[in-house]
Structure formats: C-alpha cells, structure tokens
C-alpha positions as CSV (number, residue, x, y, z in Angstrom):
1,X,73.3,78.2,132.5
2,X,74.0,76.9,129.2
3,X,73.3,73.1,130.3
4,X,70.1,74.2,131.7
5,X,69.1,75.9,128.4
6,X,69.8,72.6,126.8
7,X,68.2,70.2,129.1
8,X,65.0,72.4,128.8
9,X,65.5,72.4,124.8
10,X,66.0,68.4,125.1
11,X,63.2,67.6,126.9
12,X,60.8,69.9,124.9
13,X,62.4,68.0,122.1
14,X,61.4,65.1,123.5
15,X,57.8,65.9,124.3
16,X,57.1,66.8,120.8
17,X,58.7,64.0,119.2
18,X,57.0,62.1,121.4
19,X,53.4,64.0,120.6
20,X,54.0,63.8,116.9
21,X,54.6,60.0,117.2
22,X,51.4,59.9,119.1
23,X,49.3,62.3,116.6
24,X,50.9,59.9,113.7
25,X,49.7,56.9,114.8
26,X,46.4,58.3,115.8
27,X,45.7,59.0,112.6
28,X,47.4,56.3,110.5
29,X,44.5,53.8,113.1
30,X,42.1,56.1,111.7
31,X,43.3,55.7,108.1
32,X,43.4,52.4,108.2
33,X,40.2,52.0,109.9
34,X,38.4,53.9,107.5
35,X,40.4,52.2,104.4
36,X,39.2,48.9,105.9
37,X,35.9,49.8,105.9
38,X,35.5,50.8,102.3
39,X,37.1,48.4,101.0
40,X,34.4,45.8,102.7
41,X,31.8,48.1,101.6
42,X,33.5,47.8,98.0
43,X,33.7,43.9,97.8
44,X,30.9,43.6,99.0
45,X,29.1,45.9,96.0
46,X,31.4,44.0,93.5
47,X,29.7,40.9,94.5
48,X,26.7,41.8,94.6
49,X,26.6,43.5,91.2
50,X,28.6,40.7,89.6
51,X,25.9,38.0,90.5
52,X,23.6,41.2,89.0
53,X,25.6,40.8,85.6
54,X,25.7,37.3,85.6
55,X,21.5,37.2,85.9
56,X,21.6,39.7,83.3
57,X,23.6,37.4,81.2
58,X,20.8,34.0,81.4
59,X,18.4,36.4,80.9
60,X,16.1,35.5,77.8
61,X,13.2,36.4,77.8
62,X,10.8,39.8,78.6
63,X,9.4,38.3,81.9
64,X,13.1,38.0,83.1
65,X,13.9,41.6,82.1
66,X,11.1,42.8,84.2
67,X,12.6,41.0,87.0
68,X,15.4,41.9,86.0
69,X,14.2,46.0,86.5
70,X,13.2,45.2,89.6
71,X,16.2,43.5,90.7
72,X,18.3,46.4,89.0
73,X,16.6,49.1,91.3
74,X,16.6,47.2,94.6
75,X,20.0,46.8,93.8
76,X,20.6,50.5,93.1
77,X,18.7,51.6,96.2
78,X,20.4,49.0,98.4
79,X,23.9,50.2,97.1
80,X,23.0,53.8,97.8
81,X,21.6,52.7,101.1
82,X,25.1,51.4,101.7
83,X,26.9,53.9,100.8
84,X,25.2,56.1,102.8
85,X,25.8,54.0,106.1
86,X,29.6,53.6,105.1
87,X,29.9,57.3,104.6
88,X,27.9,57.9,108.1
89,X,30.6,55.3,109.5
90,X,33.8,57.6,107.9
91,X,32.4,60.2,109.3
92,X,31.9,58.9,113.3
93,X,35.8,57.3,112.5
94,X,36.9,60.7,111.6
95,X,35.6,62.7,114.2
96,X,36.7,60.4,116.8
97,X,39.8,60.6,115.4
98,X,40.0,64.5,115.5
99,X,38.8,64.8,119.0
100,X,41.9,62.4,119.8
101,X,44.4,64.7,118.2
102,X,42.7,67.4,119.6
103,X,42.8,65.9,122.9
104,X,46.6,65.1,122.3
105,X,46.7,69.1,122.1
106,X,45.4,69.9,124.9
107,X,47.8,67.7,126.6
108,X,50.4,69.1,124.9
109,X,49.5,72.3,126.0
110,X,49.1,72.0,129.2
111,X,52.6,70.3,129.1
112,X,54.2,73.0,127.7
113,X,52.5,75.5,129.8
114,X,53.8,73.6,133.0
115,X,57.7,73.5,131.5
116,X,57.0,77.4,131.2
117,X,55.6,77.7,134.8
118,X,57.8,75.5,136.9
119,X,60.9,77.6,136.1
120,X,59.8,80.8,136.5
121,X,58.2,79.3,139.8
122,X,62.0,78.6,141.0
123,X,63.4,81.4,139.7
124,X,60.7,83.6,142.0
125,X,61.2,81.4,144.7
126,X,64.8,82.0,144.1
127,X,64.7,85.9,143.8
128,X,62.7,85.8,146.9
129,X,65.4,84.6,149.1
C-alpha cells in the first residue's frame, strides 16, 4: 500500500515538475520576445532622435528652425505612432502567451483528474469482484 501511495506521489511529482518547467519556459519565450522587441523599438528611436539633435546642432538660421518644427513634430508623431504599434505588439505577445499557460492548465487538469479517476476505476472494479 505504502509503495503505491508513493509511486502515485512520484509521478504527480513528476507531472508538476514537468508543467512548471513547461509554464517557465513559456513565459521566459514571451519575456524575451517582448524584451527583444522593445529594445528594436528603442534603438531605433535613439537613432532617429540622434540624427534629430545632430540637425538641431548645424542649424543656423530661422528658415532651418522652421524646418526644424516640422521635423521635430513628424518626429514626435512618428515616435508615438511607434510606440503605439510596439505596445499593440506586447500586448498580442502577451496574450498568446497567457492562453499557452492557460492551455498548459487545462492539460494539467485533465491530467490530474485522470490520475484521480483511474484508481478509483480499479478499486470499483476491484470491489466488484
């Protein structure tokens, strides 16, 4: 009795070892994913608004700060523009990542429910003979 308590105890160790390595590396992908794509996002702003600076910098005269405006607020609304997409992007990462672990659950679940089940089948099947 006592062996078959443990194998049960090992295995369901086991499955939720094996889960929780599952879950953690389900998320770390979507860490890393989402990390990547910020920090493109991020060099790519850095550039952008260091050639910025650097025109600010040989400007001289008031017809190059005008341009200068203008370049300023299509560079403004283009980083906002991005920064919108990237967040949209996070956001589709992240929720595919949730329904994963959620789907890594269910399985779990189900798993335990048929550990719970298949004993209690034998043990009826037993009683009945």
């Amino acid at each position: 009795m006592t062996s078959q308590f443990n194998n049960q105890i090992f295995a369901f160790t086991k499955q939720f070892t094996d889960s929780a390595f599952k879950a953690h590396s389900l998320a770390l992908k979507g860490l890393e994913t989402v990390a990547e794509l910020q920090l493109k996002a991020l060099e790519q702003q850095s550039k952008v608004s260091a050639e910025f600076v650097a025109e600010a910098m040989e400007t001289r005269d008031v017809n190059g700060l005008r341009g200068l405006w203008e370049k300023g607020s299509a560079l403004s609304r283009e980083n906002a523009e991005h920064a919108v997409a990237v967040s949209q992007e996070v956001l589709a990462i992240t929720q595919k990542t949730a329904e994963s672990l959620n789907a890594l659950v269910q399985e779990q679940r189900q798993a335990a429910n048929d550990a719970v089940k298949a004993p209690v089948a034998a043990a009826k099947k037993a009683a009945a003979k």
